[in-house]
KOLKE-315618 format. One line per field, with one value per residue (C-alpha): x, y, z. Coordinates in steps of 0.2 Angstrom, whole numbers. Layout:
x c(X; ...) .
y c(Y; ...) .
z c(Z; ...) .
//
This chain:
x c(136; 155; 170; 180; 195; 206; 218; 236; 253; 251; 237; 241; 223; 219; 205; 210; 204; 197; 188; 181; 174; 166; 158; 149; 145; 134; 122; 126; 135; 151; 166; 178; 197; 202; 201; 185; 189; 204; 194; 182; 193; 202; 183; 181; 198; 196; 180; 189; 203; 190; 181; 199; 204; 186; 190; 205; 201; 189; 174; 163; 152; 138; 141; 123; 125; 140; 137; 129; 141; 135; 139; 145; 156; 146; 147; 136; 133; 121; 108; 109; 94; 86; 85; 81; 64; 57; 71; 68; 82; 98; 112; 110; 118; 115; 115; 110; 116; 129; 119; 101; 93; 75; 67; 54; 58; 67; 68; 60; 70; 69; 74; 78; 74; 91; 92; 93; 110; 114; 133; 144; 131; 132; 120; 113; 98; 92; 104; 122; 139; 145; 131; 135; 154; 169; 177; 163; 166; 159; 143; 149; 148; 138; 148; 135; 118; 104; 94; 79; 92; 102; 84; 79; 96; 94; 77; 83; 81; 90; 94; 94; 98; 94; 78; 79; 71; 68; 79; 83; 69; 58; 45; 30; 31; 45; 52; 66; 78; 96; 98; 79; 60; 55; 42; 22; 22; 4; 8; 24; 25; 14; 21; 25; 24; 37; 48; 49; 46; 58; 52; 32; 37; 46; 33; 16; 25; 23; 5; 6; 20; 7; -9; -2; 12; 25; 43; 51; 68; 73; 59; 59; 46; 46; 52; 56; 52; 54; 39; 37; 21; 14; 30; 27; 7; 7; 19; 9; -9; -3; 6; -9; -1; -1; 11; 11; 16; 15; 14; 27; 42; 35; 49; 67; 73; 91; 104; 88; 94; 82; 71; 65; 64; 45; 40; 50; 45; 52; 40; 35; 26; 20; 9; -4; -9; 3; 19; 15; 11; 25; 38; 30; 34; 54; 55; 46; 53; 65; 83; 91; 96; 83; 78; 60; 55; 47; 42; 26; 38; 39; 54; 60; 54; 36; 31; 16; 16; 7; 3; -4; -16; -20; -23; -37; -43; -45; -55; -66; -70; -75; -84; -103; -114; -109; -121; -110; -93; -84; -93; -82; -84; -77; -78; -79; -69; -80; -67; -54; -66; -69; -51; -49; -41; -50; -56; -73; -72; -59; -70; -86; -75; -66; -84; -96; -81; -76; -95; -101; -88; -89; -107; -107; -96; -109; -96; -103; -99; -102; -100; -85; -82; -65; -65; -47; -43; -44; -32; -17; -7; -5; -1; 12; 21; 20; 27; 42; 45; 57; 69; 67; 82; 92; 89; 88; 102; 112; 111; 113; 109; 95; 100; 95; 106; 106; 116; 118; 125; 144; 147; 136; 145; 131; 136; 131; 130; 122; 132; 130; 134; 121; 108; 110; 110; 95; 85; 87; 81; 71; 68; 56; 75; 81; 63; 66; 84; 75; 61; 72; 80; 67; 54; 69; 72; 56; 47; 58; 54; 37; 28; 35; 34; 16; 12; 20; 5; -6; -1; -7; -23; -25; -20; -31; -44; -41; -43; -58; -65; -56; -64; -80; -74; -61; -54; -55; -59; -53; -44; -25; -23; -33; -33; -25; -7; -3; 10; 26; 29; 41; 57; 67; 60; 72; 86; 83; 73; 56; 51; 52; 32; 29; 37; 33; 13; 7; 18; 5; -8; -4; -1; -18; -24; -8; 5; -6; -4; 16; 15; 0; 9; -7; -3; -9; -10; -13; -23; -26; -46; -48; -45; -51; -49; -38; -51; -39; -30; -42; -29; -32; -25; -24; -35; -27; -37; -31; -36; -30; -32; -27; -9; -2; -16; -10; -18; -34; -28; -23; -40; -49; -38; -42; -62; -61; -51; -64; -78; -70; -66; -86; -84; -65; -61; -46; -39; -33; -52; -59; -71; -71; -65; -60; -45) .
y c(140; 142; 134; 131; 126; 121; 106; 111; 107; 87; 82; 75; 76; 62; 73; 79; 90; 78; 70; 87; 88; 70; 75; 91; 82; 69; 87; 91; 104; 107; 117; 129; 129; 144; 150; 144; 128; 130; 136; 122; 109; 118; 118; 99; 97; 104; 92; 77; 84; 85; 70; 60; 67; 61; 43; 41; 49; 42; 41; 46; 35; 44; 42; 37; 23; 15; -3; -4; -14; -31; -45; -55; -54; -49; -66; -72; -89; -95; -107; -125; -131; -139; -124; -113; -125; -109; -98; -85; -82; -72; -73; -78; -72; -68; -51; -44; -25; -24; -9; -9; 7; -2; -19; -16; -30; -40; -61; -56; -61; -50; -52; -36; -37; -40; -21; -16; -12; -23; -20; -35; -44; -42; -35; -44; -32; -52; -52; -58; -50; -44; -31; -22; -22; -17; -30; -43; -58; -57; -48; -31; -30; -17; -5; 4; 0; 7; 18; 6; -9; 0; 6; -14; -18; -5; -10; -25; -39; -54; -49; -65; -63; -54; -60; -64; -51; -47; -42; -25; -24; -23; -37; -42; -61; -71; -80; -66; -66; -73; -88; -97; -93; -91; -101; -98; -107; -112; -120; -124; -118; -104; -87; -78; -61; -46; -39; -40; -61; -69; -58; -61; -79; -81; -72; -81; -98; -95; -99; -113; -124; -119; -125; -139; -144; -142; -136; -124; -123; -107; -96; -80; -68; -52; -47; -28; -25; -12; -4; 6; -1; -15; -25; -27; -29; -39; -53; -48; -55; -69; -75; -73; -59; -42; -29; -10; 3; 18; 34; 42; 49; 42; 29; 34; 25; 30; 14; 8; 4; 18; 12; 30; 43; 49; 32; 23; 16; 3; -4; -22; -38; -50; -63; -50; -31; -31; -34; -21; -9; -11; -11; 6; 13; 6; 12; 29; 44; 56; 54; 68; 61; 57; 69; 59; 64; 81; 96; 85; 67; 66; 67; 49; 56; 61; 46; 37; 24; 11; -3; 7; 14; -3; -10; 6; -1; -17; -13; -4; -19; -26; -12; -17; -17; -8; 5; 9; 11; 26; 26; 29; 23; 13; 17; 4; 11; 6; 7; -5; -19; -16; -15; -24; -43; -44; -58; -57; -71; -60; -46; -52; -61; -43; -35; -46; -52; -36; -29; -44; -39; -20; -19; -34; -23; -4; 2; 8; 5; 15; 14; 28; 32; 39; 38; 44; 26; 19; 28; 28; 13; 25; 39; 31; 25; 41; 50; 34; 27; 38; 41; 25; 17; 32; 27; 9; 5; 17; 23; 40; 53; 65; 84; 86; 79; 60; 46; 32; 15; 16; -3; -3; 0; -4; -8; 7; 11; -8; -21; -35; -47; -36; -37; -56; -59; -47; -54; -74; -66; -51; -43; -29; -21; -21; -14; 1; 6; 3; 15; 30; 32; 34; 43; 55; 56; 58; 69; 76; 80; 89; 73; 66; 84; 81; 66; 71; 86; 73; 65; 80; 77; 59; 63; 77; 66; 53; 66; 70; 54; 51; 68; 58; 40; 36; 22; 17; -3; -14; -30; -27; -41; -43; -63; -76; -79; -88; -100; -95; -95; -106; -100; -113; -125; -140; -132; -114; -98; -95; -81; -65; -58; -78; -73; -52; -56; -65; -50; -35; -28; -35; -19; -10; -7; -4; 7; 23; 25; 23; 39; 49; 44; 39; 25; 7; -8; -27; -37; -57; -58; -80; -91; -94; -108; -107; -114; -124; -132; -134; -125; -113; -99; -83; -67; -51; -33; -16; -5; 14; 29; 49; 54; 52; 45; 25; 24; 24; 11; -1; 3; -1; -19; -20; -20; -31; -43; -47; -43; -58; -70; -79; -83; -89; -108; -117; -120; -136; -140; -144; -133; -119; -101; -94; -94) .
z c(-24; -29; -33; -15; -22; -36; -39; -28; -36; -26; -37; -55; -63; -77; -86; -101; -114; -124; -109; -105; -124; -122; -105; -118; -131; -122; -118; -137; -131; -144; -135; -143; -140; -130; -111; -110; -113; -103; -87; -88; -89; -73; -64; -67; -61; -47; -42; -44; -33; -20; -24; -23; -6; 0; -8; 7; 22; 35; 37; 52; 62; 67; 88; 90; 77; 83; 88; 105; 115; 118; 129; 117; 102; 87; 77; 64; 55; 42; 50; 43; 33; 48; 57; 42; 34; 26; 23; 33; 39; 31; 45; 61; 79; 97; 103; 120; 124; 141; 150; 142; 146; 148; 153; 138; 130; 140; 137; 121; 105; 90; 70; 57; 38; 29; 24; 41; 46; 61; 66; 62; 51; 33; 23; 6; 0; -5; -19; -26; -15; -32; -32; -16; -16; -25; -19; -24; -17; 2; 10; 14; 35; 43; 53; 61; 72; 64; 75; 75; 81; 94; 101; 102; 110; 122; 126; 132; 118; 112; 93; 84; 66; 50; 39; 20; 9; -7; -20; -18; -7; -25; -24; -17; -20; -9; -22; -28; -14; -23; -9; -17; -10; 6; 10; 18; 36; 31; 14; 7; -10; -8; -5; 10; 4; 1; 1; 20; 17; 29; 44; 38; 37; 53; 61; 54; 59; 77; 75; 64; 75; 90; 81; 68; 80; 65; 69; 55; 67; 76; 79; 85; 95; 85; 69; 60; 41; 28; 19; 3; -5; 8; 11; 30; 26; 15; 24; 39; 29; 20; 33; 47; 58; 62; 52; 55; 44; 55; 50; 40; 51; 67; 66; 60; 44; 47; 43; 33; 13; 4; -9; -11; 4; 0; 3; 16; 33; 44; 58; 66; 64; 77; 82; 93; 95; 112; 104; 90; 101; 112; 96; 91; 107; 106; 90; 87; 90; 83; 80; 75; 60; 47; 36; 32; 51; 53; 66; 69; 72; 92; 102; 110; 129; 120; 112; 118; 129; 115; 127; 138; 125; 119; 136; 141; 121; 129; 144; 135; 125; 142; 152; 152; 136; 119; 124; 138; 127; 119; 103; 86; 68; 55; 38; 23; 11; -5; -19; -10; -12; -29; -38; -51; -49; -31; -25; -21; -8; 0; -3; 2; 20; 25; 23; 32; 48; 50; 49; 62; 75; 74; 76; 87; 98; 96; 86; 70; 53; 36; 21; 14; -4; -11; -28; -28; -20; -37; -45; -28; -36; -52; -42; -30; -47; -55; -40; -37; -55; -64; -47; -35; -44; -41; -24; -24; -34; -37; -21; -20; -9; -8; -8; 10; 23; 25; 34; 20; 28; 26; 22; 5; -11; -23; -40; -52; -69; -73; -83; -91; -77; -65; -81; -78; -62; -60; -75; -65; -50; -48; -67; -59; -54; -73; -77; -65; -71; -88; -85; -74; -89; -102; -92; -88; -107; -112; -101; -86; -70; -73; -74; -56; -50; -54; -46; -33; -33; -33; -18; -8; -17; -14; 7; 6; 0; 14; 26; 22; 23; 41; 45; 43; 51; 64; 55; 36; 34; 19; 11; 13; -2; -16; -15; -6; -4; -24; -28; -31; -50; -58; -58; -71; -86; -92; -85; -90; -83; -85; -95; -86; -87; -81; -66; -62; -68; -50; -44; -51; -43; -26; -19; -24; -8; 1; -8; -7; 11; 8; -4; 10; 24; 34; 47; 41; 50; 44; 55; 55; 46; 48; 33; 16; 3; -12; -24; -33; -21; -6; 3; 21; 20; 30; 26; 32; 34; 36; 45; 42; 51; 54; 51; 69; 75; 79; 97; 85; 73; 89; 97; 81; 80; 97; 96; 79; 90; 104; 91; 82; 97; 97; 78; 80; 75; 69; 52; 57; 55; 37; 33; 43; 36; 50; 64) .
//
């Protein structure tokens, strides 16, 4: 590395000595007057010359993430109350691509978590506009498609709008997001889920206006979320739908807002197995620009054609007896149903369903152990903890070649205003900025460095077991969907553990796969009761499977679903358990 240029004779620098010798002293460094102070004081001149001239000129729109043309102008609105029953929705509008490319998903309408950057919507990361631009007052507008959203316009969908989401992207309850709580289709006042909430939520009221007869106002088909420790899953389960995380750089998360590279994923939820696996095949796919694909991530003309898979899946459920099938096997993962905070009603209805239809279908099940398991939510925070709000919220860029979203201009270094606002809504982001900078204090990068060690250990561990079994079996939740906790008292807040406590622990059996990259996928498990309340509510399981490997994952989900159609009844019904 060197110094490529100096300050010309144009540029009147406002660094002065004195600044240079506060800079120092913050590394309790003391500086001498002389040329060696001189020359440094020239150095950092000569950085904030460069750093000026890059404040002014343009900026470059990556070609493949301009705005695909649509047919319409690219208008937005905010949907009425009416039309908006479970606030779900962010921004609405109506966008169908001039000269698809393909007729995948045409007459199908689609809605993109509100950190997805859809040209000419704004962005709100599910918190206040002061937080994500200098000017403050407005939603900065997205200026670019991200590759996931010009791949669904060109596939010929109807893009309907952007879906609330949690601050920052940072919670696994709905009840952050700055505009007030979404709310669970099946039960008002009971959570929907994060941080992908508004996408779960739109998505798992399909089923209920279909079986309760119930209108929640503009629906829509399919939905796209974000996922860095369960937020598409578990939306996906406690909103009684499917949610896939695939595997890690199978789907580009380019125009995606970061909550931290290692651990980032962007994928689909739906109402069936057809619609994930024919998002997965719009979506997958290398795209030249993000730096979380690698060597193994497919090129866009050698992805797999998913419904294809799914439908040979399917025909094998149906040719002759289970004697006669292509035989695999399902592993129960035995420390997944034993964390501790879970359920055993959910415990106990994961293992005995998911058993029942398996074996009812010849496929056979084990029992797997990975001790490891137990300790993956302390490995994925060790490995994210100390950096995700470099990431998150003060968004910077990683040292290898990334495409940040041009529009956001998040407020950094924290203030009092943002330690308010963020302490009302979502104090899990205070508690991040709080805890990057201790554990960088204290003990450097050695212990994420670490952790991050451990992650190959953990992967490796999954490996093996997946050498063993095609599949590994287990609760994606640890308990039903809870109510959302009370946000004000008599006119003030409630106190801030009140209202991060029913958030921890919800990610146990999720956020490890984020961190090993292995593809996850939450599938629709029937209903239990919530004890106190008598209320149905959905069960989700996931199924996991080999890096790269989803045609396994969408067979497993496959043979689970006809294994599970004999047993299947209606919640609508009191007491019965399962859908």
């Amino acid at each position: 590395m060197s110094t490529v240029a100096l300050p010309n004779t144009n540029f009147q620098s406002q660094i002065s000595i004195e600044d240079l010798r506060s800079l120092a002293a913050q590394f309790n460094i003391l500086l001498e007057a002389g040329p060696d102070e001189d020359a440094y004081l020239t150095l950092l001149q000569s950085a904030e010359a460069i750093y000026e001239h890059f404040e002014t000129i343009d900026d470059y729109i990556h070609p493949a993430l301009v705005p695909t043309a649509t047919l319409s102008e690219r208008k937005y609105w905010r949907p009425q109350r009416e039309d908006n029953v479970l606030n779900a929705w962010s921004h609405r509008c109506e966008l169908k691509a001039t000269n698809p490319q393909t007729a995948l998903l045409a007459g199908r309408s689609v809605a993109f978590k509100d950190n997805i950057s859809v040209g000419g919507l704004p962005t709100t990361l599910g918190t206040r506009s002061s937080l994500l631009s200098k000017q403050g007052i407005d939603y900065p507008i997205a200026t670019i498609d991200a590759s996931v959203v010009s791949r669904v316009l060109d596939a010929g969908a109807t893009v309907k709008g952007s879906t609330t989401c949690e601050t920052y992207s940072a919670s696994t309850l709905s009840s952050t997001s700055f505009r007030g709580p979404v709310q669970n289709p099946w039960a008002h006042g009971y959570s929907a889920g994060g941080s992908s909430s508004g996408s779960g939520a739109l998505i798992g009221s399909n089923l209920v206006s279909k079986l309760k007869g119930v209108s929640f106002g503009d629906a829509v088909d399919m939905a796209i979320g974000g996922d860095q420790g369960g937020s598409i899953r578990l939306p996906a389960a406690y909103n009684g739908c499917y949610g896939m995380k695939a595997t890690h750089g199978l789907i580009p998360y380019t125009g995606v807002m970061a909550l931290s590279p290692m651990v980032d994923h962007v994928g689909p939820i739906a109402n069936n197995l057809e619609d994930i696996a024919l998002l997965l095949q719009v979506l997958a796919g290398y795209d030249g620009m993000d730096a979380r694909m690698t060597a193994e991530s497919p090129l866009r003309d050698h992805v797999l054609d998913y419904p294809a898979l799914l439908r040979e899946s399917f025909a094998e459920c149906e040719s002759g007896t289970s004697a006669s099938r292509p035989s695999f096997r399902v592993g129960l993962l035995k420390e997944a149903f034993q964390f501790p905070g879970m359920d055993p009603a959910i415990a106990s209805h994961v293992l005995e369903t998911s058993k029942q239809a398996f074996e009812g279908m010849g496929v056979s099940v084990v029992e797997v152990s990975v001790p490891l398991h137990a300790e993956g939510p302390l490995i994925w925070t060790a490995a994210t903890r100390a950096t995700m709000s470099d990431w998150a919220i003060a968004s910077q860029t990683p040292g290898y070649l990334s495409y940040h979203p041009p529009h956001m201009k998040l407020q950094w270094p924290p203030n009092q205003d943002m330690y308010e606002v963020l302490s009302d809504t979502n104090p899990t982001i205070m508690n991040l900025i709080f805890c990057s900078a201790f554990l960088k204090d204290k003990y450097g990068p050695g212990v994420e460095a670490k952790a991050h060690r451990k992650v190959f250990q953990l992967r490796q561990a999954y490996d093996d077991a997946l050498s063993q079994v095609d599949v590994l079996i287990m609760p994606t939740t640890l308990g039903l969907a809870s109510q959302h906790p009370e946000l004000t008292r008599d006119g003030k807040r409630t106190g801030i553990m009140e209202r991060i406590n029913p958030a921890i622990g919800l990610s146990s059996n999720t956020c490890s796969f984020n961190v090993t990259g292995h593809p996850a996928l939450s599938v629709p498990c029937g209903f239990e009761k919530d004890p106190t309340t008598g209320q149905m509510l959905p069960v989700g399981m996931q199924i996991v499977g080999r890096k790269w490997d989803e045609k396994m994952v969408l067979k497993a989900a496959a043979f689970f679903q006809v294994g599970s159609q004999d047993k299947e009844k209606t919640p609508a019904q009191p007491g019965h358990s399962h859908l």
